[in-house]
Backbone as JSON Lines, residues from 0, in Angstrom:
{"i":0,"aa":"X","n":[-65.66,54.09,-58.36],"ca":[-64.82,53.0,-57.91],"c":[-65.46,52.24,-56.75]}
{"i":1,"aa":"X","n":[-66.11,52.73,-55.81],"ca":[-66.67,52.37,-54.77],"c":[-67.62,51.41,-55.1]}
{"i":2,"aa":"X","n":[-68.79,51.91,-55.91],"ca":[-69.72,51.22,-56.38],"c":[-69.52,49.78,-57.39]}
{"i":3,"aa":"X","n":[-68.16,49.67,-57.9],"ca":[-67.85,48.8,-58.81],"c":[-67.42,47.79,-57.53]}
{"i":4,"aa":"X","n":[-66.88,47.95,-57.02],"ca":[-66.42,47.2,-55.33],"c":[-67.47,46.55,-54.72]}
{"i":5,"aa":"X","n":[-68.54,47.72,-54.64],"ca":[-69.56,46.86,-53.94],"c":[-70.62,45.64,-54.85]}
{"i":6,"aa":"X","n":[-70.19,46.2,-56.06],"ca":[-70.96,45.16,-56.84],"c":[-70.4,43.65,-56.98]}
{"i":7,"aa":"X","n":[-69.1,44.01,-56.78],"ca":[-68.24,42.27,-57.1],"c":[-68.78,42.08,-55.86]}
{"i":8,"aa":"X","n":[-68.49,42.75,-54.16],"ca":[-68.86,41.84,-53.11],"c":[-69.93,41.33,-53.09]}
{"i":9,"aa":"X","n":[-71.39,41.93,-53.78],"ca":[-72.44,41.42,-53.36],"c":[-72.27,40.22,-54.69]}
{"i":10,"aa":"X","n":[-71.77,40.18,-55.67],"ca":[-72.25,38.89,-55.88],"c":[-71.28,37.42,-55.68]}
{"i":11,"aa":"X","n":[-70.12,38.19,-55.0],"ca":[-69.37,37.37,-53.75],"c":[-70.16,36.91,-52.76]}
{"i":12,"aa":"X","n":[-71.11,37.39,-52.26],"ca":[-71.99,36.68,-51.77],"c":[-72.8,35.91,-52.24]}
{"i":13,"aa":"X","n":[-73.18,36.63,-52.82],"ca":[-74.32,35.91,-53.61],"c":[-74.14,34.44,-54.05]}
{"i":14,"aa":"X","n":[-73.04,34.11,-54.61],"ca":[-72.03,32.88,-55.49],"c":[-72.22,32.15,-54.01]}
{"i":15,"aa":"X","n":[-71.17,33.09,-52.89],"ca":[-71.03,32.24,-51.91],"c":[-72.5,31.29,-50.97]}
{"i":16,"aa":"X","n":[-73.46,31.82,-51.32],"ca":[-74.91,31.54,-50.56],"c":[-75.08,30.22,-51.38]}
{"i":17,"aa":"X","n":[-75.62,30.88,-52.53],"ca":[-75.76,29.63,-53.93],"c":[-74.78,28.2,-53.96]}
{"i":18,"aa":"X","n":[-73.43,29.05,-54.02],"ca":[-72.46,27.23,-53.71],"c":[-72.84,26.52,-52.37]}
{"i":19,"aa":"X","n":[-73.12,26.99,-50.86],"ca":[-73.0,26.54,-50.09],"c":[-74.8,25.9,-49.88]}
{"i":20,"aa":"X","n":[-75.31,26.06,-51.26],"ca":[-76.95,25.8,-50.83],"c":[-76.8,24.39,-51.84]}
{"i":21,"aa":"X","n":[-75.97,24.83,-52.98],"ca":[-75.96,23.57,-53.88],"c":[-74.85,22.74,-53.28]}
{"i":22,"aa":"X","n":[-73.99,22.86,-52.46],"ca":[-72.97,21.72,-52.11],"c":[-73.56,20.84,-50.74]}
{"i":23,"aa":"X","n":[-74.17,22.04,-49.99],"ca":[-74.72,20.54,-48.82],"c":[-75.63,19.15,-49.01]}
{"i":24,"aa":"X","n":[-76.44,19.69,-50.36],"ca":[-77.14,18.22,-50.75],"c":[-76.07,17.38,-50.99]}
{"i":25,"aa":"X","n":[-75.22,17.46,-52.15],"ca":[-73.74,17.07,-52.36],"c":[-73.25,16.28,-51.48]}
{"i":26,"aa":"X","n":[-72.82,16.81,-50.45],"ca":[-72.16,16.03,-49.12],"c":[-72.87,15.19,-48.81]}
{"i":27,"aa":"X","n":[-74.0,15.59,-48.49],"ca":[-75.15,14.58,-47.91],"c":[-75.43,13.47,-48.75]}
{"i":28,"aa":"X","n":[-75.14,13.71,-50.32],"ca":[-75.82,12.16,-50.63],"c":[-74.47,11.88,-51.03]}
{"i":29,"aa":"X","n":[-73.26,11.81,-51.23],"ca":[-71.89,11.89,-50.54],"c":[-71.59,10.85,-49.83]}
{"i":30,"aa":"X","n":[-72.2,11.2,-48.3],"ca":[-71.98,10.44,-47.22],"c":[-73.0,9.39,-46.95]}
{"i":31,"aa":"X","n":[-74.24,9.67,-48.13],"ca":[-75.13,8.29,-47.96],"c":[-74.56,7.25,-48.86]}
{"i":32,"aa":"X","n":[-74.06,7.7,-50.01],"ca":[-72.96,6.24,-50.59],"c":[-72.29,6.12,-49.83]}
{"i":33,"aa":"X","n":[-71.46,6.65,-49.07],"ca":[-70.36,6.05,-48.09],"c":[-71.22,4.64,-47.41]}
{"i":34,"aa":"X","n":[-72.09,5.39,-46.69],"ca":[-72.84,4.77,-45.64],"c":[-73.58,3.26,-46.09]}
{"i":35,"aa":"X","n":[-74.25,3.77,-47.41],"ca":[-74.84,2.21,-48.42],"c":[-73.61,1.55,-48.56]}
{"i":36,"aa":"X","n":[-72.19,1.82,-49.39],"ca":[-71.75,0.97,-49.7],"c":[-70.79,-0.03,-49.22]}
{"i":37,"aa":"X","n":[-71.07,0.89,-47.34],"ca":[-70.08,0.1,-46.08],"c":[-71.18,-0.9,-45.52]}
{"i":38,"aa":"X","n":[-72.53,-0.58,-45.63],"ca":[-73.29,-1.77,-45.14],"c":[-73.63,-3.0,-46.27]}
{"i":39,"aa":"X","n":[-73.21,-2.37,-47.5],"ca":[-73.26,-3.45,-48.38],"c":[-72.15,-4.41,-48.11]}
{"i":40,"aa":"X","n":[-71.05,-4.02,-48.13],"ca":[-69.49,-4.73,-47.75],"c":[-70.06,-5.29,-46.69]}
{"i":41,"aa":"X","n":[-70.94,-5.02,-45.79],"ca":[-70.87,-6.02,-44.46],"c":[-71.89,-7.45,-44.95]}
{"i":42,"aa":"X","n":[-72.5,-7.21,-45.85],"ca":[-73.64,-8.41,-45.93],"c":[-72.52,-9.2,-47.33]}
{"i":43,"aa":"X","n":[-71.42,-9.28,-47.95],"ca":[-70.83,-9.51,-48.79],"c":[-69.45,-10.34,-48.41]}
């Protein structure tokens, strides 16, 4: 039982490392459309 426990946590981590490695590019180009399409509105 122990060992079945520790296997879900580690790839509870694991998931958790992986999402938070694939979501910050995400945000980041995210917040660069924000950023393009508020300086576009200003020349428009």
């Amino acid at each position: 039982m122990k060992g079945v426990s520790g296997v879900q946590e580690e790839n509870f981590f694991k998931g958790m490392v992986w999402a938070t490695l694939l979501s910050i590019p995400l945000w980041l180009s995210f917040f660069g459309w924000i950023k393009m399409t508020i300086n576009l509105m200003k020349y428009l």
